[in-house]
PDB file of N, CA, C and O in Angstrom, chain B, residues numbered from 101:
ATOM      1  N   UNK B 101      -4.759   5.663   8.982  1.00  0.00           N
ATOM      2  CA  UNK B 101      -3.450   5.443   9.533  1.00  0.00           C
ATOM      3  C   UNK B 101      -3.377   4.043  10.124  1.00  0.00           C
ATOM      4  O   UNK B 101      -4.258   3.752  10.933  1.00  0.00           O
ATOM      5  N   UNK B 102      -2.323   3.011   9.793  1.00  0.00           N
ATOM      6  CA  UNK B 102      -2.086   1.959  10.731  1.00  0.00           C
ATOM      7  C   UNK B 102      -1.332   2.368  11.360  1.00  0.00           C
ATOM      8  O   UNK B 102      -0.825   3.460  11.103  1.00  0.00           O
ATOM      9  N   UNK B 103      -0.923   1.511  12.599  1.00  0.00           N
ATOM     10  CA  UNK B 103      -0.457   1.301  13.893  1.00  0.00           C
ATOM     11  C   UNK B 103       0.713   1.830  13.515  1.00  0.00           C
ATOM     12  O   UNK B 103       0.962   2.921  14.028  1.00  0.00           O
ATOM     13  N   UNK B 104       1.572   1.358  12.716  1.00  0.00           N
ATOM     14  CA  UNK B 104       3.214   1.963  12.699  1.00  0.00           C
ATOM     15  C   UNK B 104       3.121   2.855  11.254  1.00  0.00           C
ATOM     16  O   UNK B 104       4.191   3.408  11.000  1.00  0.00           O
ATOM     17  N   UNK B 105       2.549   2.984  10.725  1.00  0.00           N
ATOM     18  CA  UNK B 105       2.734   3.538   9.145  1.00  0.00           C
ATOM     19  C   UNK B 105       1.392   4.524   9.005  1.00  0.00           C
ATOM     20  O   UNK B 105       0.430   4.449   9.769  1.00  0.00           O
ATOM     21  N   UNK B 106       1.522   5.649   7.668  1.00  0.00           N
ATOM     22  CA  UNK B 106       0.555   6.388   7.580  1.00  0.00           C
ATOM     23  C   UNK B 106       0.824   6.679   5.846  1.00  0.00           C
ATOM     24  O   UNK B 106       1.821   6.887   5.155  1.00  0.00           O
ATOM     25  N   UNK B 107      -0.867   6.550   5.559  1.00  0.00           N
ATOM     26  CA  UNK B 107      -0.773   7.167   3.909  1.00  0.00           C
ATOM     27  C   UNK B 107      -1.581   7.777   3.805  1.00  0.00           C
ATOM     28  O   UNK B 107      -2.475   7.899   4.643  1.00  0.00           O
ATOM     29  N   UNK B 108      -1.484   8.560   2.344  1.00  0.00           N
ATOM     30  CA  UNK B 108      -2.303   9.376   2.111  1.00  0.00           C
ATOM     31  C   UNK B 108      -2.148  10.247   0.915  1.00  0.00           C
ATOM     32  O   UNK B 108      -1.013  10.602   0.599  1.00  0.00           O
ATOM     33  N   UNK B 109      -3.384  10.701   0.080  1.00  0.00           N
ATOM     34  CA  UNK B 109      -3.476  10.777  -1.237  1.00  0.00           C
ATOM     35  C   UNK B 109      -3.040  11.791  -1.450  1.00  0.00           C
ATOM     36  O   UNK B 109      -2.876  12.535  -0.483  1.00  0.00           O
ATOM     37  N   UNK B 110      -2.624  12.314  -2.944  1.00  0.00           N
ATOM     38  CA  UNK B 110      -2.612  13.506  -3.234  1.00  0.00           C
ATOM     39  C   UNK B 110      -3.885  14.268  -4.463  1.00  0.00           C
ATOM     40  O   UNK B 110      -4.744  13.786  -5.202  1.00  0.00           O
ATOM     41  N   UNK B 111      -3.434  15.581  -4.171  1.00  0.00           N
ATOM     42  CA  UNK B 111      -5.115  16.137  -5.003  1.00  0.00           C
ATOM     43  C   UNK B 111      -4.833  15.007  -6.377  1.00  0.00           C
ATOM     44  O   UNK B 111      -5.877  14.710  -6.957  1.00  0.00           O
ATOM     45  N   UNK B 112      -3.886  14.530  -6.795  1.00  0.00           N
ATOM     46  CA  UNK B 112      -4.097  14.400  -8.003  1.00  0.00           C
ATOM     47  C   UNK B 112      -4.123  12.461  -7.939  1.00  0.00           C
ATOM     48  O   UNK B 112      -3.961  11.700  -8.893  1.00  0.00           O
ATOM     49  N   UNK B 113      -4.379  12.103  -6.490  1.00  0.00           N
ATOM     50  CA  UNK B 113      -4.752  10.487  -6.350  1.00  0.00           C
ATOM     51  C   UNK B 113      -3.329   9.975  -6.598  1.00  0.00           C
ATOM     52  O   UNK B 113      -3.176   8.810  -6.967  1.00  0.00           O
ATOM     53  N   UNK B 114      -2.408  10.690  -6.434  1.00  0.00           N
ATOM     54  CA  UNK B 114      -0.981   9.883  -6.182  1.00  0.00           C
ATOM     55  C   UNK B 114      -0.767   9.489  -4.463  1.00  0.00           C
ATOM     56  O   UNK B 114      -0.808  10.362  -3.596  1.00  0.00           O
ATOM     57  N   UNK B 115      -0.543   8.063  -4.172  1.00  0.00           N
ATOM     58  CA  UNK B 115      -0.432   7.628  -2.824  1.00  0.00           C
ATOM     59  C   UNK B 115       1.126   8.264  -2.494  1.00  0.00           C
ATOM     60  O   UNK B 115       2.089   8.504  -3.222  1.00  0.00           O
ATOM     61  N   UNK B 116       0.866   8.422  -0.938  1.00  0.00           N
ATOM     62  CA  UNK B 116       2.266   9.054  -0.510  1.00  0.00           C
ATOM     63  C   UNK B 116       2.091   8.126   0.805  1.00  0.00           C
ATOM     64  O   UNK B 116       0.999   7.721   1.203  1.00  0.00           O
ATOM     65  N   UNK B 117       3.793   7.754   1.642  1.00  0.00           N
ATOM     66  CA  UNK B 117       3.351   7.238   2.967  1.00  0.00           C
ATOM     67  C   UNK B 117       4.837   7.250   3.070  1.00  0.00           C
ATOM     68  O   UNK B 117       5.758   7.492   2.290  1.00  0.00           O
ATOM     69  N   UNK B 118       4.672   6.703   5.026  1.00  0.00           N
ATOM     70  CA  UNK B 118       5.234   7.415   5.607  1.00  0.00           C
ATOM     71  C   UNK B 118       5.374   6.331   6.758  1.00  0.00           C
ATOM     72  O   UNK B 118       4.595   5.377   6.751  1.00  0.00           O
ATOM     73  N   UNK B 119       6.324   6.443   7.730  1.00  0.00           N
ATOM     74  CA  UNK B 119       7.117   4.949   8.740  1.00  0.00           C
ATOM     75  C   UNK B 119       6.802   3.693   8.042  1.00  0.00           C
ATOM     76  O   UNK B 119       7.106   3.253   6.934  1.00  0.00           O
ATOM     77  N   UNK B 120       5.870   3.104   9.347  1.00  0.00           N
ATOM     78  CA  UNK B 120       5.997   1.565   8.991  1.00  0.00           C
ATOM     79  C   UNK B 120       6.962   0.942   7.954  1.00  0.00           C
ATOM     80  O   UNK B 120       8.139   1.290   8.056  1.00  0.00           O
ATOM     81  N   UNK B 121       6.694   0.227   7.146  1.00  0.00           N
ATOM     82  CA  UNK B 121       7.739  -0.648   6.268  1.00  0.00           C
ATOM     83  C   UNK B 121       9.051   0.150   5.641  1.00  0.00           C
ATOM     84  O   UNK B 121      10.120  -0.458   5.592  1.00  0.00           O
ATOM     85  N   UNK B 122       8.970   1.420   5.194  1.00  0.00           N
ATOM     86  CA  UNK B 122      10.046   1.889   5.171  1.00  0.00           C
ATOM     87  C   UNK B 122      10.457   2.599   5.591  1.00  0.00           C
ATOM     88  O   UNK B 122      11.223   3.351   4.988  1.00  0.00           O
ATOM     89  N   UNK B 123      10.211   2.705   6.628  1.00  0.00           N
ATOM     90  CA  UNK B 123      10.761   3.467   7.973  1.00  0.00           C
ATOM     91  C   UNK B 123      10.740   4.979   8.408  1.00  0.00           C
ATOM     92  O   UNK B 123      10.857   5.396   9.560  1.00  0.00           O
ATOM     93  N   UNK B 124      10.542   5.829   7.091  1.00  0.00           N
ATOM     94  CA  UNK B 124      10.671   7.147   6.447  1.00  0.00           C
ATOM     95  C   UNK B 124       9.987   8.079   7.659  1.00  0.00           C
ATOM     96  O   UNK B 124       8.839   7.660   7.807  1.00  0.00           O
ATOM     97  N   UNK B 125      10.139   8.705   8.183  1.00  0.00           N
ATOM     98  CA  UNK B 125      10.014   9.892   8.869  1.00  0.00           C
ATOM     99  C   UNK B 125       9.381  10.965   8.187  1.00  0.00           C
ATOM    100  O   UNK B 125       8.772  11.726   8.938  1.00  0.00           O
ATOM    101  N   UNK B 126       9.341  11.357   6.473  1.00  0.00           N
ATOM    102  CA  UNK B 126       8.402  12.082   6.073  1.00  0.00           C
ATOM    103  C   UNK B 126       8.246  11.542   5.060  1.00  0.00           C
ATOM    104  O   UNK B 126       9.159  10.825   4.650  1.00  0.00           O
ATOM    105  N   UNK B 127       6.933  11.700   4.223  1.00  0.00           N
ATOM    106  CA  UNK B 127       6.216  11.361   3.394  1.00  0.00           C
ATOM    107  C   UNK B 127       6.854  11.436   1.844  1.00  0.00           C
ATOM    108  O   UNK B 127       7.355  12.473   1.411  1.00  0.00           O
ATOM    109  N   UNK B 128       6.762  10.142   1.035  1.00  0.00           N
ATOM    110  CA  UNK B 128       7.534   9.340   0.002  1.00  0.00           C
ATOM    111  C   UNK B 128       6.631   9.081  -0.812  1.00  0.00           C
ATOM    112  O   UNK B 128       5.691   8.501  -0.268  1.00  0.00           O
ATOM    113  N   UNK B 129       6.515   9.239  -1.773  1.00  0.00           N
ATOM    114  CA  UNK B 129       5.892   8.880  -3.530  1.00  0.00           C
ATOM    115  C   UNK B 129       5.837   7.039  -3.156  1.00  0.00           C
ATOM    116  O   UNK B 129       6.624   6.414  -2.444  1.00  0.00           O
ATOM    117  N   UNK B 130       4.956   6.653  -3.711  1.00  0.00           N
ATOM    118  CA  UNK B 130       4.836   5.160  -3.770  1.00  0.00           C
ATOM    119  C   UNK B 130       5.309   4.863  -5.443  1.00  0.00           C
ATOM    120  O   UNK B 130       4.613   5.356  -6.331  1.00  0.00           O
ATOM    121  N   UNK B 131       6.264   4.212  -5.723  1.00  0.00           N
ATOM    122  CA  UNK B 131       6.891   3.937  -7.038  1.00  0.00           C
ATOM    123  C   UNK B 131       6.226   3.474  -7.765  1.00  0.00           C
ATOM    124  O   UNK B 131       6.432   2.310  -8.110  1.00  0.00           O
ATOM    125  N   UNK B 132       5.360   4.074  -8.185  1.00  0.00           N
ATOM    126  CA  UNK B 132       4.240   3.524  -9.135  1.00  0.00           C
ATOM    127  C   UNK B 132       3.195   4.199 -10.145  1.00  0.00           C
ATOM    128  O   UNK B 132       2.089   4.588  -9.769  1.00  0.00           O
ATOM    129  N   UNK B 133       3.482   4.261 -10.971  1.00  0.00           N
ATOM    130  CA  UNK B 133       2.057   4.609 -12.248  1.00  0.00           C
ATOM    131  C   UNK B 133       0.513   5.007 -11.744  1.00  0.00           C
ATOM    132  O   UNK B 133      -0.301   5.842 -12.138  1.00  0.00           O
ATOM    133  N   UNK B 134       0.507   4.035 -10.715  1.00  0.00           N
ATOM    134  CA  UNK B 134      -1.030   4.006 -10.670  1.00  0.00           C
ATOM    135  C   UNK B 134      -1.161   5.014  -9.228  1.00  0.00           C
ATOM    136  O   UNK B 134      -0.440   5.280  -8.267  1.00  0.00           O
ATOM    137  N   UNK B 135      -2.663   5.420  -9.762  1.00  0.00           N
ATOM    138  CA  UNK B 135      -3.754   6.500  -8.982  1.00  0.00           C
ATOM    139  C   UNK B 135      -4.532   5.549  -8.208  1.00  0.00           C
ATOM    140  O   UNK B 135      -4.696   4.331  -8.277  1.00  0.00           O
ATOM    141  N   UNK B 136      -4.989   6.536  -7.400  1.00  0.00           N
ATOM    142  CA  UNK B 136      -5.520   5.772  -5.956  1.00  0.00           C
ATOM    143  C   UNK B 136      -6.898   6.622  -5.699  1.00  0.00           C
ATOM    144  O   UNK B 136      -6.974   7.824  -5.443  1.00  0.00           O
ATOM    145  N   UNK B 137      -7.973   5.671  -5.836  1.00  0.00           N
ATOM    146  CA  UNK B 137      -9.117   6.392  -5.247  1.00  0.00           C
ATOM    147  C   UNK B 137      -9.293   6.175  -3.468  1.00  0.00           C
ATOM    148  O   UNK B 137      -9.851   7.054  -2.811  1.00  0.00           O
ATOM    149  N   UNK B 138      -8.856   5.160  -2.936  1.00  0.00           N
ATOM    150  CA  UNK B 138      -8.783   5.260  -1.726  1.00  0.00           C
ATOM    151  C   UNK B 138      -7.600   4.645  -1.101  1.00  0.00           C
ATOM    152  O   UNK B 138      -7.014   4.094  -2.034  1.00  0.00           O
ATOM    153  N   UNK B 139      -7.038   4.478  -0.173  1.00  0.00           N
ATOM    154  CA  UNK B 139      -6.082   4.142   0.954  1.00  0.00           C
ATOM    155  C   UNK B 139      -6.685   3.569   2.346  1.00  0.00           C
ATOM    156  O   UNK B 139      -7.759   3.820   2.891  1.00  0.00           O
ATOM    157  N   UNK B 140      -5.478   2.596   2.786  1.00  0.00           N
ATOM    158  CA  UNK B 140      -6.283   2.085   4.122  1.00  0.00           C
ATOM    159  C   UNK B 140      -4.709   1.571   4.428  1.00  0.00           C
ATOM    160  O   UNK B 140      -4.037   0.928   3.621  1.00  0.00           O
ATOM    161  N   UNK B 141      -4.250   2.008   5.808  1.00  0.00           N
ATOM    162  CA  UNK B 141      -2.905   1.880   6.280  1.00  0.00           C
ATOM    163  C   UNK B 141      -3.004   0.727   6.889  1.00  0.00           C
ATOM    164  O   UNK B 141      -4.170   0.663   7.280  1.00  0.00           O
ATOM    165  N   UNK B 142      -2.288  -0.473   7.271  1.00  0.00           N
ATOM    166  CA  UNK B 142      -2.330  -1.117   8.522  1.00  0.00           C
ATOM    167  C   UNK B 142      -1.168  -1.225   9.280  1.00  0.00           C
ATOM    168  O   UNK B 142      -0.597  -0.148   9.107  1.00  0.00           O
ATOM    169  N   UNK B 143      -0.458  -1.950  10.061  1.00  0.00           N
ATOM    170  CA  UNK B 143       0.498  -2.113  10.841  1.00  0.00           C
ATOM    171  C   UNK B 143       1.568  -1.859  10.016  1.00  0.00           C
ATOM    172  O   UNK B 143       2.235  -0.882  10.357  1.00  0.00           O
ATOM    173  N   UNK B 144       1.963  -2.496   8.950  1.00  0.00           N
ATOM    174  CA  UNK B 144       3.376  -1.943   8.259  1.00  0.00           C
ATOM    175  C   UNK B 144       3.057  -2.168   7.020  1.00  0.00           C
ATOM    176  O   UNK B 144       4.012  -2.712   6.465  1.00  0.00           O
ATOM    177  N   UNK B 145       1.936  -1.971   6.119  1.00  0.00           N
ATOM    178  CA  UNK B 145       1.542  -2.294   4.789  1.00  0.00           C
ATOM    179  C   UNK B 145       0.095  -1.448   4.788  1.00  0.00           C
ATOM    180  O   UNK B 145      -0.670  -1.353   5.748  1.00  0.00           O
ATOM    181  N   UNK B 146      -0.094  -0.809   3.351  1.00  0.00           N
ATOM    182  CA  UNK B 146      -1.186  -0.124   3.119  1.00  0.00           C
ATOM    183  C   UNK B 146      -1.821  -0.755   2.167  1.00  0.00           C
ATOM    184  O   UNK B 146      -1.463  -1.882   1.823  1.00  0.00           O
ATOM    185  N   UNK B 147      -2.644  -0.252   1.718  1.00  0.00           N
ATOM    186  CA  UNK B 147      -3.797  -1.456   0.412  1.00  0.00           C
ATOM    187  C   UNK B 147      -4.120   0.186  -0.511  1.00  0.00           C
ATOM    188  O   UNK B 147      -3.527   1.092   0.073  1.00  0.00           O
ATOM    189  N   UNK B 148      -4.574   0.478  -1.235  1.00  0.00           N
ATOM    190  CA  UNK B 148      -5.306   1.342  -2.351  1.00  0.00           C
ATOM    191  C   UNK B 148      -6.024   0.348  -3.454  1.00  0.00           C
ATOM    192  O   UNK B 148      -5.695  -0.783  -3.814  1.00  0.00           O
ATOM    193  N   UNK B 149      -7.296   1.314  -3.919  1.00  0.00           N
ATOM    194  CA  UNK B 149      -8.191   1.310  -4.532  1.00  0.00           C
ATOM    195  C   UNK B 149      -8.140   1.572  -5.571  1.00  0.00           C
ATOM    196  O   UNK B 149      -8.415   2.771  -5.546  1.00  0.00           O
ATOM    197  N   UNK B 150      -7.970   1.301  -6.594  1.00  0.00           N
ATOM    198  CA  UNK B 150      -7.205   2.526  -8.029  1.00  0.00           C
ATOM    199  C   UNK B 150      -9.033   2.985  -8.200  1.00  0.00           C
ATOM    200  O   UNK B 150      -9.923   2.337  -7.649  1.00  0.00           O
ATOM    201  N   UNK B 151      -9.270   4.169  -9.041  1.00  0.00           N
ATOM    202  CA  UNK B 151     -10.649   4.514  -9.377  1.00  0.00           C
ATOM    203  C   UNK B 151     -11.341   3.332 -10.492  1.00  0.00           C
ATOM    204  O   UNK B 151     -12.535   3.408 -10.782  1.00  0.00           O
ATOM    205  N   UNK B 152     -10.335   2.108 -11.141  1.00  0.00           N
ATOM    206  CA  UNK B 152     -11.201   1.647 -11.715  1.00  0.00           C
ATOM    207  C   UNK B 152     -11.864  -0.033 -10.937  1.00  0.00           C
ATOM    208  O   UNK B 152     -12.252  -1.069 -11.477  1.00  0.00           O
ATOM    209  N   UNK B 153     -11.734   0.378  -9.459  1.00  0.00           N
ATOM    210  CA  UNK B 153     -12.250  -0.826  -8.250  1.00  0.00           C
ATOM    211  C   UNK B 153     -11.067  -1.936  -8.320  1.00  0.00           C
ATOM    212  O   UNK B 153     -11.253  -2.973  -7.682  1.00  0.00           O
ATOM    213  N   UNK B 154      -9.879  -1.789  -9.043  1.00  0.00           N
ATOM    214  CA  UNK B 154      -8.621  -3.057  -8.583  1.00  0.00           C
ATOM    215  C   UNK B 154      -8.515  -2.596  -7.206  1.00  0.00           C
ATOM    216  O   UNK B 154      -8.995  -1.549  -6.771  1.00  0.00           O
ATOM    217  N   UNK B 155      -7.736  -3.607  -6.448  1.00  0.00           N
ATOM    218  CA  UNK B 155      -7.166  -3.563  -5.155  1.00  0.00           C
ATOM    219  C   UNK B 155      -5.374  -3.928  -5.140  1.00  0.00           C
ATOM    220  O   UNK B 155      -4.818  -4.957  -5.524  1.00  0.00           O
ATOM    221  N   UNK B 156      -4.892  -2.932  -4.672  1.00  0.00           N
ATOM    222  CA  UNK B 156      -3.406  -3.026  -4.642  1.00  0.00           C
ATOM    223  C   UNK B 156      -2.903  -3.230  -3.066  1.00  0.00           C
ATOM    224  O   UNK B 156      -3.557  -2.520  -2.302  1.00  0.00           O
ATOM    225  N   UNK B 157      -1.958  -3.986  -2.456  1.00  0.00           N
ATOM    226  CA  UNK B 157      -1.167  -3.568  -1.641  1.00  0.00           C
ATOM    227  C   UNK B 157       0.165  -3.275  -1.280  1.00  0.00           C
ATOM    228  O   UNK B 157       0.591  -2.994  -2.400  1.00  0.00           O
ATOM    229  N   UNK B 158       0.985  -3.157  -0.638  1.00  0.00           N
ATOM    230  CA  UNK B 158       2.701  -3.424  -1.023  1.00  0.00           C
ATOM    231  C   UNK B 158       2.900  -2.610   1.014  1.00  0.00           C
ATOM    232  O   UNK B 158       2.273  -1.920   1.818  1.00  0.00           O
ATOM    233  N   UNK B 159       4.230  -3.368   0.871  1.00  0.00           N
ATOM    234  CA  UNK B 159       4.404  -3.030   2.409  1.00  0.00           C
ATOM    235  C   UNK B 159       5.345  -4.119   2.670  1.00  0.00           C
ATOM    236  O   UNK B 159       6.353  -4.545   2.105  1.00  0.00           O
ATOM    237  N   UNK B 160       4.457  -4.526   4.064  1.00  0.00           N
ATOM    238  CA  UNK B 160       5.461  -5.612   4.822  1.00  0.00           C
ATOM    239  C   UNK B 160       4.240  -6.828   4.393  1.00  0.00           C
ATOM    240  O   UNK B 160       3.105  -6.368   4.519  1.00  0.00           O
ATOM    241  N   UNK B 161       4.269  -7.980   4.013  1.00  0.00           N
ATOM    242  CA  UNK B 161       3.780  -9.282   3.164  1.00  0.00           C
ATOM    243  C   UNK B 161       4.153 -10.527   4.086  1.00  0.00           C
ATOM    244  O   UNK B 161       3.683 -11.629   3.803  1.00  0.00           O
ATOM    245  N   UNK B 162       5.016 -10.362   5.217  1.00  0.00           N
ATOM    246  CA  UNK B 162       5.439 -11.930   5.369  1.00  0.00           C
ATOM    247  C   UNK B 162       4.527 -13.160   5.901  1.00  0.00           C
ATOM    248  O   UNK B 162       4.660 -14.379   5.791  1.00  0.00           O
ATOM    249  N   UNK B 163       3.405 -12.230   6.612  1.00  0.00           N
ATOM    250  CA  UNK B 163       2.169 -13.079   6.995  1.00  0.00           C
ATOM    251  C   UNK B 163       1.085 -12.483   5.669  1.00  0.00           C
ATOM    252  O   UNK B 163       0.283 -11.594   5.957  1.00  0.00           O
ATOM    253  N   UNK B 164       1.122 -12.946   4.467  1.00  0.00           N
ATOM    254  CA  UNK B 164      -0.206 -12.491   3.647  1.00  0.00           C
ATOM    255  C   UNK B 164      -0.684 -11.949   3.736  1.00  0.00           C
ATOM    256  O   UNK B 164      -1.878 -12.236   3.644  1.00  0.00           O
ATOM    257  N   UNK B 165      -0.173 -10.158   4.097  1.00  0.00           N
ATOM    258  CA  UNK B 165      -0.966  -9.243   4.241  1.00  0.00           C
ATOM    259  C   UNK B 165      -1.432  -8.571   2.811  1.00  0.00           C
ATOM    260  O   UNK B 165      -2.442  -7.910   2.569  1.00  0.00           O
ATOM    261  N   UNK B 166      -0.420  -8.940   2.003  1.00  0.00           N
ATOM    262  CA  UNK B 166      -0.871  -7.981   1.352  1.00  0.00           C
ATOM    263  C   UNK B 166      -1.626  -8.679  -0.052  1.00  0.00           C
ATOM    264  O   UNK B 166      -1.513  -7.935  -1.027  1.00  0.00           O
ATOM    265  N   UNK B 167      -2.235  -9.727  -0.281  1.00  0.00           N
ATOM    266  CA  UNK B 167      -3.493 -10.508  -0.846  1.00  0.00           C
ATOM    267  C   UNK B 167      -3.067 -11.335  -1.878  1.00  0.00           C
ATOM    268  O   UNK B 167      -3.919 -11.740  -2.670  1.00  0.00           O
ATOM    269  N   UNK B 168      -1.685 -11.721  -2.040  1.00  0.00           N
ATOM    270  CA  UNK B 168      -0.942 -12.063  -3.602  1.00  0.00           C
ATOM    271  C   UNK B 168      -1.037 -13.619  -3.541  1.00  0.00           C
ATOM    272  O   UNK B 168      -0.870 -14.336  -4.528  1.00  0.00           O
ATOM    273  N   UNK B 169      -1.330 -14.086  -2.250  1.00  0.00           N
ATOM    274  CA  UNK B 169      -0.673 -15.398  -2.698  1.00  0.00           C
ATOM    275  C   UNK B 169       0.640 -15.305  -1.846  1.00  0.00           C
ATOM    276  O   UNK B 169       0.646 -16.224  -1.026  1.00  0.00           O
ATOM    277  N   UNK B 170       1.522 -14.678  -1.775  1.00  0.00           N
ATOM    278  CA  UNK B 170       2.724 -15.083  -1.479  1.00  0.00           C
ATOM    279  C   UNK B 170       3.140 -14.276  -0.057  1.00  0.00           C
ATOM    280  O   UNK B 170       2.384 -13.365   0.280  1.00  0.00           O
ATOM    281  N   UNK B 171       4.047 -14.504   0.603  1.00  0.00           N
ATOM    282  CA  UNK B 171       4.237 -14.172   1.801  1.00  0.00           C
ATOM    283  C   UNK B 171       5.846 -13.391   1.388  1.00  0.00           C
ATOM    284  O   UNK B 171       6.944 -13.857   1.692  1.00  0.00           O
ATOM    285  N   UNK B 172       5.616 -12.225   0.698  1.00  0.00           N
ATOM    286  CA  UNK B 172       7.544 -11.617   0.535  1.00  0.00           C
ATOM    287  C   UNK B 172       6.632 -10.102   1.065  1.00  0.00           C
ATOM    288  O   UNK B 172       5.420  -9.890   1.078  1.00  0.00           O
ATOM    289  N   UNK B 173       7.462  -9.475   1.352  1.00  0.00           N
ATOM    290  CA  UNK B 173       7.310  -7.883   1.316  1.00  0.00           C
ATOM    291  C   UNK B 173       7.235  -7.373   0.202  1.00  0.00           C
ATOM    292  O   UNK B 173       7.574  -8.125  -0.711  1.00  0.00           O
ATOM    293  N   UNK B 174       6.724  -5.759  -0.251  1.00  0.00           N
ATOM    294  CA  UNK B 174       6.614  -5.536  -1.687  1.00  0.00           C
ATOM    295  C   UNK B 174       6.955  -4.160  -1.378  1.00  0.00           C
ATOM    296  O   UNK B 174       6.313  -3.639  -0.465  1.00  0.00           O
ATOM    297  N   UNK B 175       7.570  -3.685  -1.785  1.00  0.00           N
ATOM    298  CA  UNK B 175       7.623  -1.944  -1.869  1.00  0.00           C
ATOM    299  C   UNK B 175       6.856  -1.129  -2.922  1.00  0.00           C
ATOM    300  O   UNK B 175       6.511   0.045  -2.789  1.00  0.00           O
ATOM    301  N   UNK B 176       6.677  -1.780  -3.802  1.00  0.00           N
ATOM    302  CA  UNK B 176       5.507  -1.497  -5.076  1.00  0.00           C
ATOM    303  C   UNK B 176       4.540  -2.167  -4.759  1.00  0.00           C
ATOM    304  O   UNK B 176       4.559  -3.233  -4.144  1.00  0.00           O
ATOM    305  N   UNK B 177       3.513  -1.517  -5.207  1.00  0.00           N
ATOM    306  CA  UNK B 177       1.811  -2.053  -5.230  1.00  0.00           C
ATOM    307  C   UNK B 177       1.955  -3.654  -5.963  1.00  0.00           C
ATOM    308  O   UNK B 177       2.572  -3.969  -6.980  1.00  0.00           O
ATOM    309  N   UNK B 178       1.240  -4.397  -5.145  1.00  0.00           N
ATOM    310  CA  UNK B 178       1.245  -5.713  -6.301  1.00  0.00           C
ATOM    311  C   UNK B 178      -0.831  -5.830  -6.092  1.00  0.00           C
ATOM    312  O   UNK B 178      -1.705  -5.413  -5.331  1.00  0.00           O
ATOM    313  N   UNK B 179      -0.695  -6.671  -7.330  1.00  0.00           N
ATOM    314  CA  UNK B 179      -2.222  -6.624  -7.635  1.00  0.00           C
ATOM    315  C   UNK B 179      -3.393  -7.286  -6.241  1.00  0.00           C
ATOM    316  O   UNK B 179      -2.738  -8.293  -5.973  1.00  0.00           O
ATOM    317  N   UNK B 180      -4.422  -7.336  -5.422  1.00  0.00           N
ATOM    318  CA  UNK B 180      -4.953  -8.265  -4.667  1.00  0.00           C
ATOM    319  C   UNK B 180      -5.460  -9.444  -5.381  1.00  0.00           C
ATOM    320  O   UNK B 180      -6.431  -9.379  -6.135  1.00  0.00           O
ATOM    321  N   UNK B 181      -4.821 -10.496  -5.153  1.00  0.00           N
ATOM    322  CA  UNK B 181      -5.772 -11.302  -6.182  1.00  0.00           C
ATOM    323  C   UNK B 181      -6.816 -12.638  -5.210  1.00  0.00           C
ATOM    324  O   UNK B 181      -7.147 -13.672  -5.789  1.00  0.00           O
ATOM    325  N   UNK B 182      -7.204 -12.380  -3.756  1.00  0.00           N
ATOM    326  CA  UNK B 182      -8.170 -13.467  -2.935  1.00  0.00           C
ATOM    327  C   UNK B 182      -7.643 -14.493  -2.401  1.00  0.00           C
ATOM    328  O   UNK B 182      -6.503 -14.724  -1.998  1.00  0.00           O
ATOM    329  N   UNK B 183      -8.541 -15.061  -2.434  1.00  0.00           N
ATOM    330  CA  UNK B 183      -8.302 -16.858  -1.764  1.00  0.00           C
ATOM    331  C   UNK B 183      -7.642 -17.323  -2.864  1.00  0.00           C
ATOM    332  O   UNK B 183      -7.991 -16.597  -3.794  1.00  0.00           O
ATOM    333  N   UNK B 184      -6.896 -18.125  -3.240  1.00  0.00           N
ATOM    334  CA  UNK B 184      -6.702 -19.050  -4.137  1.00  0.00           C
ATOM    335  C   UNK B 184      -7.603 -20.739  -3.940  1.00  0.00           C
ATOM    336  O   UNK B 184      -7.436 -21.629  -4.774  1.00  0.00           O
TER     337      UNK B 184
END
């Protein structure tokens, strides 16, 4: 769980979450294709693991939270891609 937001998998590795970035009061499908071997919430943005070791995040982005390169918010998973 982060500070304002909470996620969390389903049996079948579909991410679900809940406040932080979109504000939601109960738990919401993350718009996306991809399966999640793990989750890690933070203040208003979560990160997942897909099972084949990529790193995704999507959330709130405006300080580079979420690893792209770019500083926008994402409501869909975008890929982690490091330091540049």
């Amino acid at each position: 769980m982060g500070e304002f937001s909470a996620s969390a998998e389903s049996t079948t590795d579909r991410a679900w979450c809940w406040g932080g970035f979109g504000g939601s009061r109960t738990p919401v499908a993350v718009p996306t294709d991809l399966l999640f071997s793990q989750l890690s919430a933070g203040g208003l943005h979560t990160c997942g693991k897909t099972p084949d070791a990529v790193a995704y995040c999507w959330g709130s982005g405006l300080e580079g939270q979420l690893g792209n390169g770019m500083n926008a918010n994402s409501t869909t998973p975008v890929a982690v891609s490091g330091p540049s």
